[in-house]
N, C-alpha and C positions, 0 to 999 in steps of 0.2 A: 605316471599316468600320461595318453598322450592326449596333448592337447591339439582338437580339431577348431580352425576356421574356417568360414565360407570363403569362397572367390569369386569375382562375380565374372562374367562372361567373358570371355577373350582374357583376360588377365593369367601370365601364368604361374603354376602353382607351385609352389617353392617346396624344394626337395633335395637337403644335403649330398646326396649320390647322382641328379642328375648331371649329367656329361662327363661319366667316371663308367663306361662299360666295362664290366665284370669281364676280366680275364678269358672266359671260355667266349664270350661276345665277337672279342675282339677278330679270335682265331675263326669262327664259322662261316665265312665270308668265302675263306680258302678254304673250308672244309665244301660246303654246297659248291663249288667252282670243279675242285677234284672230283667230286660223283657224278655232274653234270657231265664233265669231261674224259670221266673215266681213265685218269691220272693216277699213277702208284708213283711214287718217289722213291731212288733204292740209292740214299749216300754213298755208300760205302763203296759205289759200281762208281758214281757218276751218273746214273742213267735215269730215266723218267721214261718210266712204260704205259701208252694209252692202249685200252681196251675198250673199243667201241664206243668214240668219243663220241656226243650226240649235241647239235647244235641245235636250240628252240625253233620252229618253225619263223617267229618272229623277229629270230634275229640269224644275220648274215655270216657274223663271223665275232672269233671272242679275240682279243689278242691279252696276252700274256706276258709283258715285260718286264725284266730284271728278278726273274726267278731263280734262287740261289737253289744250287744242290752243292754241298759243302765246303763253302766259299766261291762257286764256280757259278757263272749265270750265265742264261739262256732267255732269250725273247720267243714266243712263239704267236703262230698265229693259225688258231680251229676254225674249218671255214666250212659251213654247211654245203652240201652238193646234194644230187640226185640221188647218189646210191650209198649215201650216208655222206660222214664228215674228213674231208682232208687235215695237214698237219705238216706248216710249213713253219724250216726254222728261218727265223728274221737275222738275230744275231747270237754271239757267243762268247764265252771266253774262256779256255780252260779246254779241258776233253770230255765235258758235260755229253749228253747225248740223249736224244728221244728216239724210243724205241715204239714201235706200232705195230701191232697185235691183235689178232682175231678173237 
């Protein structure tokens, strides 16, 4: 049976699994990042193809560093513009490559 007690205001509430995010948690961060950015990742090329990356009205630009495609990294940086979003690489290492797509 479980056993409930009160807590009183501000106090907080004790919970064996807080600051233990559940496996899929962890990962969603990069997941909503790729669909906002319109990101495919393809290992096996080396390659990272964006399709109509789209940067929030609120924000200027996202930057992307030390993003592995199979062992190999890539810094980038999405930058909101007028007639949508550019896709500049910062740095590299490897024959990693972003590819941009309509």
């Amino acid at each position: 049976m479980l056993e409930r007690s009160r807590v009183g205001p501000g106090e907080p509430l004790s919970n064996a699994m807080a600051g233990r995010p559940q496996g899929g948690a962890a990962g969603r961060v990069f997941l909503l990042i790729q669909s906002a950015v319109g990101l495919e990742v393809d290992a096996g090329t080396h390659r990272a193809t964006s399709s109509g990356a789209v940067v929030p009205q609120w924000l200027d630009d996202i930057d992307i560093r030390g993003m592995q495609i199979d062992g190999e990294r890539i810094d980038v940086r999405i930058r909101r513009g007028g007639r949508g979003s550019a896709i500049e690489v910062l740095g590299r290492s490897g024959d990693v490559e972003i590819l941009v797509g309509k």
